[in-house]
mmCIF file as Biopython writes it, N, C-alpha, C and O atoms, coordinates in Angstrom:
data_model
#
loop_
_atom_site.group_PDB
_atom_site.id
_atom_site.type_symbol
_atom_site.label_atom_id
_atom_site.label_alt_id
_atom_site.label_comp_id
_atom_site.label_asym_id
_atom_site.label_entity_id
_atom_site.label_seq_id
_atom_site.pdbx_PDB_ins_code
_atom_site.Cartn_x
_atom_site.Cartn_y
_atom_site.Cartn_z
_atom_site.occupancy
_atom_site.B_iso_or_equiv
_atom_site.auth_seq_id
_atom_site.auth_asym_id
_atom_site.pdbx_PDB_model_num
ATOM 1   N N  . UNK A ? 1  ? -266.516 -55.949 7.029   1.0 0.0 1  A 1 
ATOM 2   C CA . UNK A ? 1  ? -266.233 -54.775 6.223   1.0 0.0 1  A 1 
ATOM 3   C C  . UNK A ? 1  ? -267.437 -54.471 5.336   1.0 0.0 1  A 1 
ATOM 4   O O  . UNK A ? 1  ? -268.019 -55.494 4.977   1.0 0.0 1  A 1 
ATOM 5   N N  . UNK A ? 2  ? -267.869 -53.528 4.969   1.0 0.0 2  A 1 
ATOM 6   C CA . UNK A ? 2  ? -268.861 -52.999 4.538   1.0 0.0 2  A 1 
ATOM 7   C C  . UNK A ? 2  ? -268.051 -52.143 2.792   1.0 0.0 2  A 1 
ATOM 8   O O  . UNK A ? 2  ? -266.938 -51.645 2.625   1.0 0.0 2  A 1 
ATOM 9   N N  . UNK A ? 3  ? -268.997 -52.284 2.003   1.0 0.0 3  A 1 
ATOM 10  C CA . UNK A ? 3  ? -268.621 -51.925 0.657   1.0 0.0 3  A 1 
ATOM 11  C C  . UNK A ? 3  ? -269.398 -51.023 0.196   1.0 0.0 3  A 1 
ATOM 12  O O  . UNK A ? 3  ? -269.541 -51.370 -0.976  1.0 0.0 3  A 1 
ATOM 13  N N  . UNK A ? 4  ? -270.111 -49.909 0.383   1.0 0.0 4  A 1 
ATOM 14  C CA . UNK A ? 4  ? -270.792 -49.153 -0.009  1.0 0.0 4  A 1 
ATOM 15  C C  . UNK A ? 4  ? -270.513 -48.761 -2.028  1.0 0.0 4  A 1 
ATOM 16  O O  . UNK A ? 4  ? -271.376 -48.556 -2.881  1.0 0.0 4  A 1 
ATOM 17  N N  . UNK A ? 5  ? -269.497 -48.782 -2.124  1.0 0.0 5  A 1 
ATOM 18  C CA . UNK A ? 5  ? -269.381 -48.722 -3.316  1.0 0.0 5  A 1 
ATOM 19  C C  . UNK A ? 5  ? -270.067 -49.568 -4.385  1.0 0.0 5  A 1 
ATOM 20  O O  . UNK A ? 5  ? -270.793 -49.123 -5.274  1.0 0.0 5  A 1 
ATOM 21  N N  . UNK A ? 6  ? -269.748 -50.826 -4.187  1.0 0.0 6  A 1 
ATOM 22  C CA . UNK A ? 6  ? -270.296 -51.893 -5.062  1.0 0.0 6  A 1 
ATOM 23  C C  . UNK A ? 6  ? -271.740 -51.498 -5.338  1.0 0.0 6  A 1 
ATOM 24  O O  . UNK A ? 6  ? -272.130 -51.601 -6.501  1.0 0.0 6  A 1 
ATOM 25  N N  . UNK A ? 7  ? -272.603 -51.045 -4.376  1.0 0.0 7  A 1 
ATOM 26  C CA . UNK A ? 7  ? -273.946 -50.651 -5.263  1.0 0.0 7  A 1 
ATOM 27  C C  . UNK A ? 7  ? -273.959 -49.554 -5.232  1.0 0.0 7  A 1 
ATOM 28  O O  . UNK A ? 7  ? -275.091 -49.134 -4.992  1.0 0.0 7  A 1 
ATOM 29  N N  . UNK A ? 8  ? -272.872 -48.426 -5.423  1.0 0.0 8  A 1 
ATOM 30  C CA . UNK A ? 8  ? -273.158 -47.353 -5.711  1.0 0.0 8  A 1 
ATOM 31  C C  . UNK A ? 8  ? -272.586 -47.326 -7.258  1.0 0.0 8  A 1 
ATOM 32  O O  . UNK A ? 8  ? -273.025 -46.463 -8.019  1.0 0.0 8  A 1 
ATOM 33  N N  . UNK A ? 9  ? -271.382 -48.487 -7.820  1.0 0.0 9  A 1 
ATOM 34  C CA . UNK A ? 9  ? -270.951 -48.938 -9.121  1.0 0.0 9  A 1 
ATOM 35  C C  . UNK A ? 9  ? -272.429 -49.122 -9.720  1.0 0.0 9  A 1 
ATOM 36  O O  . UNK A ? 9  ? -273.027 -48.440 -10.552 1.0 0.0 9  A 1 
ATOM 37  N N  . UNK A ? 10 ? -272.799 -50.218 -9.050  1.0 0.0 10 A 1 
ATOM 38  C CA . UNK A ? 10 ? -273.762 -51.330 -9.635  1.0 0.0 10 A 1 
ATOM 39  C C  . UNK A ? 10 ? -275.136 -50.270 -10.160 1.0 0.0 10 A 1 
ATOM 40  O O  . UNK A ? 10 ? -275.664 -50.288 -11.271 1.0 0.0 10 A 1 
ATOM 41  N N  . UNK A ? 11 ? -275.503 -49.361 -8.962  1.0 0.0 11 A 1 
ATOM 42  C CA . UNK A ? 11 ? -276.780 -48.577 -9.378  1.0 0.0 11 A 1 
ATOM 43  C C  . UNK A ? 11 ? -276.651 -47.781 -10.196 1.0 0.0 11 A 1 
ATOM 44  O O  . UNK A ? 11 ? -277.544 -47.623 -11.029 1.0 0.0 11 A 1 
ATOM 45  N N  . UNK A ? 12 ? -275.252 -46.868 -10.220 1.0 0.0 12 A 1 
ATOM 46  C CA . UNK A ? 12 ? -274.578 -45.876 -11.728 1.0 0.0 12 A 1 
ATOM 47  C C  . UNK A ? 12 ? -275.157 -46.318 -12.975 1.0 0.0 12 A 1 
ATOM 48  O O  . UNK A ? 12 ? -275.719 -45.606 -13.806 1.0 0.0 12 A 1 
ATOM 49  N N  . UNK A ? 13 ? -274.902 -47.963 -13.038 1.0 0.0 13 A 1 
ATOM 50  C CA . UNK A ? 13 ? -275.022 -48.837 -14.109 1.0 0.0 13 A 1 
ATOM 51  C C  . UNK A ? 13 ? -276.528 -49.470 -14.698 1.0 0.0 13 A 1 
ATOM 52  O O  . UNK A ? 13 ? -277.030 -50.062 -15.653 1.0 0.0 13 A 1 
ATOM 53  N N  . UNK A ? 14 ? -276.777 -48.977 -13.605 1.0 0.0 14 A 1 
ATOM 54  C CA . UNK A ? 14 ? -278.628 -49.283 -13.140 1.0 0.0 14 A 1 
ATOM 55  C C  . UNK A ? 14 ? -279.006 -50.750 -13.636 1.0 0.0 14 A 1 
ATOM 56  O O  . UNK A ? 14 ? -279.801 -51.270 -14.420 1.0 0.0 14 A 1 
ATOM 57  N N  . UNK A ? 15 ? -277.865 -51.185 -12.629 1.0 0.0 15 A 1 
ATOM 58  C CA . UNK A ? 15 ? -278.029 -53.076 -12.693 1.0 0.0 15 A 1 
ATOM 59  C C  . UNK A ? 15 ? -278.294 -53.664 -11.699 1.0 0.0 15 A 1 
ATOM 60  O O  . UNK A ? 15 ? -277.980 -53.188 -10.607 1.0 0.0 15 A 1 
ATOM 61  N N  . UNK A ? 16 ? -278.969 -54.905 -11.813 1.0 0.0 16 A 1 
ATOM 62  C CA . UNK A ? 16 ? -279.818 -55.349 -10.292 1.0 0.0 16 A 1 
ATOM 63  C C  . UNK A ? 16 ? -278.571 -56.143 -10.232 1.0 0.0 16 A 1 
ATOM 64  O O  . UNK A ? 16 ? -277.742 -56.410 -11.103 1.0 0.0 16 A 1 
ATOM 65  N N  . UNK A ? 17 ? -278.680 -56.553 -8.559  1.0 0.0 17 A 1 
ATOM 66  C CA . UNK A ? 17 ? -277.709 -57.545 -8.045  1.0 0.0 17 A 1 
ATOM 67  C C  . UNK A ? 17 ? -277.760 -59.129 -8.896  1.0 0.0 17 A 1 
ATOM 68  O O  . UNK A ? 17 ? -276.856 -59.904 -9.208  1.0 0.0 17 A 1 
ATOM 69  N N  . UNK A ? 18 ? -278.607 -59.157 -9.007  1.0 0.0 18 A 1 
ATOM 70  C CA . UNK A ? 18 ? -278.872 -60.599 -9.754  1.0 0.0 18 A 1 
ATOM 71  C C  . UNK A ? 18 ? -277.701 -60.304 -11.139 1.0 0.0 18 A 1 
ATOM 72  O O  . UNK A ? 18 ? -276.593 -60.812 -10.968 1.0 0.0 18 A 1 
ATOM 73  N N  . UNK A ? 19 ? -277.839 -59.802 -11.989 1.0 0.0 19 A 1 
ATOM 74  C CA . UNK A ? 19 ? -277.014 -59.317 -13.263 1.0 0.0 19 A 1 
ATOM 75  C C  . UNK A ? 19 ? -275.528 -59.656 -12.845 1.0 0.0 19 A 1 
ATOM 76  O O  . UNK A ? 19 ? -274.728 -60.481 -13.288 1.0 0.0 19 A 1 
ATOM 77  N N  . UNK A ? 20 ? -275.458 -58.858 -11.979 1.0 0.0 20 A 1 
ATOM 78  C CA . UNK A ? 20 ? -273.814 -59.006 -11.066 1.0 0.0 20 A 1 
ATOM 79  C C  . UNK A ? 20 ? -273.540 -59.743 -10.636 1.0 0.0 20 A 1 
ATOM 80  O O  . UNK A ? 20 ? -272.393 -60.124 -10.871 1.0 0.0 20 A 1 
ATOM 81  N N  . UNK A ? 21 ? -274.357 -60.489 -9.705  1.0 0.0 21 A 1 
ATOM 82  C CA . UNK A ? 21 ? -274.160 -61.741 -9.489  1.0 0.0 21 A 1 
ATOM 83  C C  . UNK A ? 21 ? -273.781 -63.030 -10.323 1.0 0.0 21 A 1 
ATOM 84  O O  . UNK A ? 21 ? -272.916 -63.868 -10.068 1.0 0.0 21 A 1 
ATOM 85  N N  . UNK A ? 22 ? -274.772 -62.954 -11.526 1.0 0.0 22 A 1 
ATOM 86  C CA . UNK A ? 22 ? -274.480 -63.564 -13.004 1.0 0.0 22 A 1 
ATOM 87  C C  . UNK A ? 22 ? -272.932 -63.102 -13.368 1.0 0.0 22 A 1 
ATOM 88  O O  . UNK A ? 22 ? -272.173 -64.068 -13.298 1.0 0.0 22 A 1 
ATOM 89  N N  . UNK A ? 23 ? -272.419 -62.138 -13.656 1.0 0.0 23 A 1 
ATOM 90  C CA . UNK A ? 23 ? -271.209 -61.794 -14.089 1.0 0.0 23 A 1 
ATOM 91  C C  . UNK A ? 23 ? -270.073 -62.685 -13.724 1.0 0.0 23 A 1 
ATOM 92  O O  . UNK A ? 23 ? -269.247 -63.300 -14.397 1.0 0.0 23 A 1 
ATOM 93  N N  . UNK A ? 24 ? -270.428 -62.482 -11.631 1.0 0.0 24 A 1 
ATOM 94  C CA . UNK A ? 24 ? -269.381 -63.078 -11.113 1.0 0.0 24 A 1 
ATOM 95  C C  . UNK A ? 24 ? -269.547 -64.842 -10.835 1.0 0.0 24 A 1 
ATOM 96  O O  . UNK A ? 24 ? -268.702 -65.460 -10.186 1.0 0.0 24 A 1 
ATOM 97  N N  . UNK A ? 25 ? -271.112 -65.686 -11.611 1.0 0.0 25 A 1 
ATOM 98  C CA . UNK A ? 25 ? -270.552 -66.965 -11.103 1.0 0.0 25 A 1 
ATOM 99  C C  . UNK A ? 25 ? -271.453 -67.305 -10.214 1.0 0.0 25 A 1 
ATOM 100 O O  . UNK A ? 25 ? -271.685 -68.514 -10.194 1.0 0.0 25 A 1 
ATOM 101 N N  . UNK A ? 26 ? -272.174 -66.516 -9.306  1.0 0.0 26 A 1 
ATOM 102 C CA . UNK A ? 26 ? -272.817 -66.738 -7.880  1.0 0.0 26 A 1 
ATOM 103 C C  . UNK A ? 26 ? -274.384 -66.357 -7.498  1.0 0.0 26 A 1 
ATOM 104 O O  . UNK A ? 26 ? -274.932 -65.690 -8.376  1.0 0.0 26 A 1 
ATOM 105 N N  . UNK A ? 27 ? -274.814 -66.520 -6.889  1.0 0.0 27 A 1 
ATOM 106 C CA . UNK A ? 27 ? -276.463 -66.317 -6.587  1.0 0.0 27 A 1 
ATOM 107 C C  . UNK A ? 27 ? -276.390 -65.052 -6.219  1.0 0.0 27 A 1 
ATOM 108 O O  . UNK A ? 27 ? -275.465 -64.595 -5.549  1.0 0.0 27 A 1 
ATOM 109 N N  . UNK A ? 28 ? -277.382 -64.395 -6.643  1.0 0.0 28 A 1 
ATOM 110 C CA . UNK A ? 28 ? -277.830 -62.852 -5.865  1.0 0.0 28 A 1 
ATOM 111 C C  . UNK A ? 28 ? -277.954 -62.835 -4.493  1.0 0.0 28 A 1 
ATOM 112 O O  . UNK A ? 28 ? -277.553 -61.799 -3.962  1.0 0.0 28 A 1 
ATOM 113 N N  . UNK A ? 29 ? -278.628 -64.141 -3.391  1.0 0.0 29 A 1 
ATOM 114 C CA . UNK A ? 29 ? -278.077 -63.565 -1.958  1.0 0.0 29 A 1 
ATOM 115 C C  . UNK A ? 29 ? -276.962 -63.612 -1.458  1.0 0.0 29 A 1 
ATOM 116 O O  . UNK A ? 29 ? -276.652 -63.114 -0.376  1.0 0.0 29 A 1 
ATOM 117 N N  . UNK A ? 30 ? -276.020 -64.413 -2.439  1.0 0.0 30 A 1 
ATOM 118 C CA . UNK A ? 30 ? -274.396 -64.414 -1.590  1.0 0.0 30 A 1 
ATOM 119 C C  . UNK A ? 30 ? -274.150 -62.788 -2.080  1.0 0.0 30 A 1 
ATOM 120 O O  . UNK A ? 30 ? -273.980 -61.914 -1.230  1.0 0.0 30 A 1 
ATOM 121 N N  . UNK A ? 31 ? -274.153 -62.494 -3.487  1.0 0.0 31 A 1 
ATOM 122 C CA . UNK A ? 31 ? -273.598 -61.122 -4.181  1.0 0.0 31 A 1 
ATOM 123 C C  . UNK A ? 31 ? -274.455 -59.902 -2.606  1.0 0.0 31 A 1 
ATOM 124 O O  . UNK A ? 31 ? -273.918 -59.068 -1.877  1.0 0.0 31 A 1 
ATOM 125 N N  . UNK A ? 32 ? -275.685 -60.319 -2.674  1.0 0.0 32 A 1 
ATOM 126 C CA . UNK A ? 32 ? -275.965 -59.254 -1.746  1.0 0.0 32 A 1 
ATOM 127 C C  . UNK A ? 32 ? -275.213 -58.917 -0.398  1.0 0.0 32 A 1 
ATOM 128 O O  . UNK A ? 32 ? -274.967 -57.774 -0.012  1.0 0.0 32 A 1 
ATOM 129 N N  . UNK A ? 33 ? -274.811 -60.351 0.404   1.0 0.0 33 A 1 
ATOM 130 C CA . UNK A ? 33 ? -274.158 -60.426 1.479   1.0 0.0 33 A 1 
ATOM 131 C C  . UNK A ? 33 ? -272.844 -59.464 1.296   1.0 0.0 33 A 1 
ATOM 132 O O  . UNK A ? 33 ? -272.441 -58.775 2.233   1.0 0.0 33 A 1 
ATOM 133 N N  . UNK A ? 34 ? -272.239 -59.474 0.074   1.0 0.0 34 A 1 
ATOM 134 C CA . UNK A ? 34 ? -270.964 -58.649 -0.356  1.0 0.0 34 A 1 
ATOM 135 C C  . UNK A ? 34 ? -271.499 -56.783 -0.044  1.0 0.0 34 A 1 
ATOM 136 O O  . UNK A ? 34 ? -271.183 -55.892 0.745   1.0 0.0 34 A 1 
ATOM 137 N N  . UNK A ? 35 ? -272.242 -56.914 -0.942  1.0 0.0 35 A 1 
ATOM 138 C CA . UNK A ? 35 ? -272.649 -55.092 -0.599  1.0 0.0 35 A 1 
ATOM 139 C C  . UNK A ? 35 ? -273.372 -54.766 0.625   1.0 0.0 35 A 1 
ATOM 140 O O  . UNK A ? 35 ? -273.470 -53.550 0.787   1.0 0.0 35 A 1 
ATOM 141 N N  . UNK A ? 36 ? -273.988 -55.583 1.670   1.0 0.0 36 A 1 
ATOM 142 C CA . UNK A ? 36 ? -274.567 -55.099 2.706   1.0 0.0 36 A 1 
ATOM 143 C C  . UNK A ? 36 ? -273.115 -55.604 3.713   1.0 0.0 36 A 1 
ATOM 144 O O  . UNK A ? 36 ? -273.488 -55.534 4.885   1.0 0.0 36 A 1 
ATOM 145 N N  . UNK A ? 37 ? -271.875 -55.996 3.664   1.0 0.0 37 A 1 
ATOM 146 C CA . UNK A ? 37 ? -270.966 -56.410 4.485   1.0 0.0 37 A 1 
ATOM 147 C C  . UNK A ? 37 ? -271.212 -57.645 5.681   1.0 0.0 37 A 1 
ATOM 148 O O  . UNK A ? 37 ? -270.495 -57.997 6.618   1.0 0.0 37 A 1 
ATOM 149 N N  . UNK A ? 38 ? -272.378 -58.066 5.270   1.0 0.0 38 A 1 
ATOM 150 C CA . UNK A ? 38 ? -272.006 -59.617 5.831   1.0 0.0 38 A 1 
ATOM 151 C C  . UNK A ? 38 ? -271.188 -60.484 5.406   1.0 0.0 38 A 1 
ATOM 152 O O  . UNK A ? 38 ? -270.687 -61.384 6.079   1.0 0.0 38 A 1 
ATOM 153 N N  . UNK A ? 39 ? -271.020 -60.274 4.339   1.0 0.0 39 A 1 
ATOM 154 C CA . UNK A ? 39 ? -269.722 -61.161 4.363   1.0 0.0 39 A 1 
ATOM 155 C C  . UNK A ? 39 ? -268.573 -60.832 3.518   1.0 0.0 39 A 1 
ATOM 156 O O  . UNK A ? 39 ? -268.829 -59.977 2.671   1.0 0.0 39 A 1 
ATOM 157 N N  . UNK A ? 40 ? -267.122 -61.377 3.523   1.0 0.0 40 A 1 
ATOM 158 C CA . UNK A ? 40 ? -265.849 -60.168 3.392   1.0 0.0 40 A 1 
ATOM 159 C C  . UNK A ? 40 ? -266.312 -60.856 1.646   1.0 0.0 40 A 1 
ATOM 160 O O  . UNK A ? 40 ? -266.906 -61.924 1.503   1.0 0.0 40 A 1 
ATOM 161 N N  . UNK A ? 41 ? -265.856 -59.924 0.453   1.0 0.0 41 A 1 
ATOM 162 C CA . UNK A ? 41 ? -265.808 -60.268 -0.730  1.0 0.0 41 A 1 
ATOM 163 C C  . UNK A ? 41 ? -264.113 -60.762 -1.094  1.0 0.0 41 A 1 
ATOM 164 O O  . UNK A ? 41 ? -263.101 -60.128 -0.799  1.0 0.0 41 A 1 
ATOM 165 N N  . UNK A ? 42 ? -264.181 -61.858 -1.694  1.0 0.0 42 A 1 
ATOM 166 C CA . UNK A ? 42 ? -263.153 -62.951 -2.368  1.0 0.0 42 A 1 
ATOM 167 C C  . UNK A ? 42 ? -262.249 -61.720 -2.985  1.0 0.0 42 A 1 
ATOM 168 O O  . UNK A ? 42 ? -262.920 -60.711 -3.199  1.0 0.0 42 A 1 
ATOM 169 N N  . UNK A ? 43 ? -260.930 -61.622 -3.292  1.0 0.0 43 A 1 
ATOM 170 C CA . UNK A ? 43 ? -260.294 -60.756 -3.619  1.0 0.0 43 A 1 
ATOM 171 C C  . UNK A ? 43 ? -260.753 -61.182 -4.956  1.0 0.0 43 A 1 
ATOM 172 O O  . UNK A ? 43 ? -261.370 -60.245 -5.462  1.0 0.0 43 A 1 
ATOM 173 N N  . UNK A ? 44 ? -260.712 -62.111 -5.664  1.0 0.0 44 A 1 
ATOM 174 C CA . UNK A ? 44 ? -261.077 -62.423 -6.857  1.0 0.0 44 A 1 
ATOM 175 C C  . UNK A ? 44 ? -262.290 -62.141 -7.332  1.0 0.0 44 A 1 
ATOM 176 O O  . UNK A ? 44 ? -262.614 -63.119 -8.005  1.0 0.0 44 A 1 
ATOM 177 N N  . UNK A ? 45 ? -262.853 -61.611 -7.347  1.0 0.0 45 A 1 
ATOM 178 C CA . UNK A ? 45 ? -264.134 -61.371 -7.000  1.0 0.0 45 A 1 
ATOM 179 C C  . UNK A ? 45 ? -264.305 -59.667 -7.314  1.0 0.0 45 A 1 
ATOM 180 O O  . UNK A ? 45 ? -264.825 -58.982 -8.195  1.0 0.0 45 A 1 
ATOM 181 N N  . UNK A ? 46 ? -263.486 -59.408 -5.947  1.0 0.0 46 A 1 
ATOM 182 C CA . UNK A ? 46 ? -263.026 -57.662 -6.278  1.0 0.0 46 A 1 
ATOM 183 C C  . UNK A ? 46 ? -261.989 -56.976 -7.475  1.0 0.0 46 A 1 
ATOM 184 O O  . UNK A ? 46 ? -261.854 -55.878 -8.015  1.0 0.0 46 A 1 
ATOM 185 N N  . UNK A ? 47 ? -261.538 -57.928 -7.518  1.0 0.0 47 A 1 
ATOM 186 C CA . UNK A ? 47 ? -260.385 -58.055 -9.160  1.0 0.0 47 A 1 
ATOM 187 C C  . UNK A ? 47 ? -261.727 -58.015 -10.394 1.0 0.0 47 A 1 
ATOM 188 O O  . UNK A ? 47 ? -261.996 -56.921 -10.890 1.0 0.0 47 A 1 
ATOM 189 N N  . UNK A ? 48 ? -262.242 -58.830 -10.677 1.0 0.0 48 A 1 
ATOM 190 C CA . UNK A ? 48 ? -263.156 -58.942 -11.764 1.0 0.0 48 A 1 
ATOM 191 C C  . UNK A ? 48 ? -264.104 -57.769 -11.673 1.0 0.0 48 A 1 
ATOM 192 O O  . UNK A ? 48 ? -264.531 -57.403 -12.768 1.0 0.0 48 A 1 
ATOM 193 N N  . UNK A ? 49 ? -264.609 -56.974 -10.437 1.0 0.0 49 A 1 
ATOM 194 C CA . UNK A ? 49 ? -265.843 -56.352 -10.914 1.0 0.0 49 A 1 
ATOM 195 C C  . UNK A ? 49 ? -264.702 -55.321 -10.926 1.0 0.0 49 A 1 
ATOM 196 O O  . UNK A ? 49 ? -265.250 -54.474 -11.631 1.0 0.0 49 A 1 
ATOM 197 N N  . UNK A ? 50 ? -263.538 -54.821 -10.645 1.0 0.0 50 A 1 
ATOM 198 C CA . UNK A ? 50 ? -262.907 -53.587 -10.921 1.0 0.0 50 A 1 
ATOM 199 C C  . UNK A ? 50 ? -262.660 -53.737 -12.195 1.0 0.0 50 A 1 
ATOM 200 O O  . UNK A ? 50 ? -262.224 -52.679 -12.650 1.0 0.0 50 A 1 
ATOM 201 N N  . UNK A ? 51 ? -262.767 -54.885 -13.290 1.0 0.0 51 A 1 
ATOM 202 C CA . UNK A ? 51 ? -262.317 -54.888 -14.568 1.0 0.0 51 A 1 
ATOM 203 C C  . UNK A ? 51 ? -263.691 -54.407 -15.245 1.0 0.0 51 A 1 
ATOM 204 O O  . UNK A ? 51 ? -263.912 -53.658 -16.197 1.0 0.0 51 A 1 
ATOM 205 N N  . UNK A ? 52 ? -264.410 -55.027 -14.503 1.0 0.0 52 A 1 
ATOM 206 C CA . UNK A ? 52 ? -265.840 -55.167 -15.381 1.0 0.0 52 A 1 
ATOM 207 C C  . UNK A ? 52 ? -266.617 -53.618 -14.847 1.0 0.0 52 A 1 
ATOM 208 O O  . UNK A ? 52 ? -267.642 -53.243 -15.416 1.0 0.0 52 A 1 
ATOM 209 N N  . UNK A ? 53 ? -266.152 -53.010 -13.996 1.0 0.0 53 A 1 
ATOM 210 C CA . UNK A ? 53 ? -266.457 -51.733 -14.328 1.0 0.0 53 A 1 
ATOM 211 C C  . UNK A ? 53 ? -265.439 -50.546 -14.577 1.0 0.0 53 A 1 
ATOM 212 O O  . UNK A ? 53 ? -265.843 -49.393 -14.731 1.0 0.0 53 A 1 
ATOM 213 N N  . UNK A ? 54 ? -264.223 -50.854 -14.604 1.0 0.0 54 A 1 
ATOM 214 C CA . UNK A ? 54 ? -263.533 -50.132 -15.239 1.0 0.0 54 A 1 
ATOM 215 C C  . UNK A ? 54 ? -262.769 -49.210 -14.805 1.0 0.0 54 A 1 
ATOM 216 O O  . UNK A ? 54 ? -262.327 -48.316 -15.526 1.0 0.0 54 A 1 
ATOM 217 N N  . UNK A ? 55 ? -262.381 -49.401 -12.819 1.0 0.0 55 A 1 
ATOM 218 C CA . UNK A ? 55 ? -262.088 -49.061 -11.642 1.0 0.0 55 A 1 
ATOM 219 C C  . UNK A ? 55 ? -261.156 -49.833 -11.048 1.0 0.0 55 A 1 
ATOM 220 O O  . UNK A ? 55 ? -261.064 -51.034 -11.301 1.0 0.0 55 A 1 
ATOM 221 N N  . UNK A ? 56 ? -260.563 -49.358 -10.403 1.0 0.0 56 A 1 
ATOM 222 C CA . UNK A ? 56 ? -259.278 -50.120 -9.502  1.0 0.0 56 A 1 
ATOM 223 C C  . UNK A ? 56 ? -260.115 -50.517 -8.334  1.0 0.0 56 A 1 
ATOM 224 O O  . UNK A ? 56 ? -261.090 -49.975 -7.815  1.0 0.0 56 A 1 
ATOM 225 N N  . UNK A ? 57 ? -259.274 -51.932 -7.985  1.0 0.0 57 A 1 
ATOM 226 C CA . UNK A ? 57 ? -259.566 -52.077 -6.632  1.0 0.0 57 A 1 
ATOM 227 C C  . UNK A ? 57 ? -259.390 -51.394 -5.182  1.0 0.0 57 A 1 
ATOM 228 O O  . UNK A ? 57 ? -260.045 -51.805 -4.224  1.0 0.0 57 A 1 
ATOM 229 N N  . UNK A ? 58 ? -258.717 -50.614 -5.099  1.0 0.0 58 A 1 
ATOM 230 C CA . UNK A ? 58 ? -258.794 -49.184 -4.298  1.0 0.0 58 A 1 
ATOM 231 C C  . UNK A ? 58 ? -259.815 -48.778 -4.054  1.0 0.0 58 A 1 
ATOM 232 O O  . UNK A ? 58 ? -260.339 -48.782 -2.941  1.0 0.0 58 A 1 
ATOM 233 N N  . UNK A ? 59 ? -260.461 -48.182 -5.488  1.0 0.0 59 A 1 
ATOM 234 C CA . UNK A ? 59 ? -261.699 -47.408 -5.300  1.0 0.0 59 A 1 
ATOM 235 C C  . UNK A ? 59 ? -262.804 -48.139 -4.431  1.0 0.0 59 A 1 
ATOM 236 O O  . UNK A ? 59 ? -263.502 -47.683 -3.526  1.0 0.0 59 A 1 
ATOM 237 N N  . UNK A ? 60 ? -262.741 -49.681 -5.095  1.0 0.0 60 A 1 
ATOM 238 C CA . UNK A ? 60 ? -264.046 -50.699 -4.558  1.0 0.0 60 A 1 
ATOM 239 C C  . UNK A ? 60 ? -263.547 -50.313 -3.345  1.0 0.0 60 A 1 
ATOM 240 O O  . UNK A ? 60 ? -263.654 -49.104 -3.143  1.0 0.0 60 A 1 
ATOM 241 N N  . UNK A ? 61 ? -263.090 -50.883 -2.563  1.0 0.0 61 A 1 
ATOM 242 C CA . UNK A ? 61 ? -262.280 -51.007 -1.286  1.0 0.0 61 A 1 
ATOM 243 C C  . UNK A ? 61 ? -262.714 -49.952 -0.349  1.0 0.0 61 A 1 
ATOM 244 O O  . UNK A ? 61 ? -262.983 -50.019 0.850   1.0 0.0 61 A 1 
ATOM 245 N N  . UNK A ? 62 ? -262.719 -49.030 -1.121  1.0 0.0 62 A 1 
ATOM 246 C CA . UNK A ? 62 ? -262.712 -47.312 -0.335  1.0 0.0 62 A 1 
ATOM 247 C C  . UNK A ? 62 ? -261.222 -47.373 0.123   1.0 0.0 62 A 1 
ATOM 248 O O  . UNK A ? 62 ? -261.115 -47.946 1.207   1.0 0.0 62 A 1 
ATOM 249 N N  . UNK A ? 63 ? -260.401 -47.070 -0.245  1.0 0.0 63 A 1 
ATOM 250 C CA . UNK A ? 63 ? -258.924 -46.883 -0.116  1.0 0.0 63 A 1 
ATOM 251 C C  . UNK A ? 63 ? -258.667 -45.799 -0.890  1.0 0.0 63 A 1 
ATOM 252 O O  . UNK A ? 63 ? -257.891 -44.924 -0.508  1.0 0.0 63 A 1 
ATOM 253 N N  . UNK A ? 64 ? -259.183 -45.759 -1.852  1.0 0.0 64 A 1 
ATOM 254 C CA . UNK A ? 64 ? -259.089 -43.889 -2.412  1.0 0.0 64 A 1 
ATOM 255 C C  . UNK A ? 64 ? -260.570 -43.463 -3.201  1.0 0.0 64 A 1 
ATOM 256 O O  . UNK A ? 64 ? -261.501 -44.267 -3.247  1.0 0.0 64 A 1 
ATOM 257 N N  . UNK A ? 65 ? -260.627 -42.510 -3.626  1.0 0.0 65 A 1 
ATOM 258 C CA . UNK A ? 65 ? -261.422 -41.487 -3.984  1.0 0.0 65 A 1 
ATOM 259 C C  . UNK A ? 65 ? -261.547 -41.168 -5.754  1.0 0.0 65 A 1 
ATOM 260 O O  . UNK A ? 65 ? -262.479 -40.707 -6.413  1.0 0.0 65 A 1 
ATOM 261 N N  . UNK A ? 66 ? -260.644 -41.478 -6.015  1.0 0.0 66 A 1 
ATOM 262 C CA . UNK A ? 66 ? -260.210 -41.584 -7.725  1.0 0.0 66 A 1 
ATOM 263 C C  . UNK A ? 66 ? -260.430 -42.846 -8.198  1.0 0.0 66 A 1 
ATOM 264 O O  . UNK A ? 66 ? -259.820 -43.828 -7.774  1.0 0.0 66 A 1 
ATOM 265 N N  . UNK A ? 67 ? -261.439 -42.888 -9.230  1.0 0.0 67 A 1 
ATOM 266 C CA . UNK A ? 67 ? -262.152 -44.157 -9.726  1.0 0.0 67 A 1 
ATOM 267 C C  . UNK A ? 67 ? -261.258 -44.261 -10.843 1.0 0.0 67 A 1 
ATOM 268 O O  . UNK A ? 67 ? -261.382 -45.183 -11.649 1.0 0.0 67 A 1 
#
């Protein structure tokens, strides 16, 4: 699955992956693997950055359109 959102959040914010990565706990090439869709992101994971930017998990997801 592919997340286009997460660095379209992340760049809004004009924050490098590393920062985000810091947030969530983890190294910048796993965080990267999340936004280029190599690998699926931890629901927990998608819970925290929808808090920490202030968005439902939907939106991350691409499941809706309303942030």
């Amino acid at each position: 699955m592919h997340y286009p959102r997460l660095r379209d959040l992340r760049e809004d914010r004009e924050l490098k992956q590393k920062e985000v990565a810091y947030i969530l706990g983890i190294d910048q090439r796993v965080y990267s693997t999340y936004e280029t869709g190599r690998r699926e992101i931890p629901t927990r994971f998608v819970v925290k950055l929808a808090g920490f930017y202030n968005t439902s998990t939907d939106y991350i997801l691409g499941r809706t359109n309303i942030t």
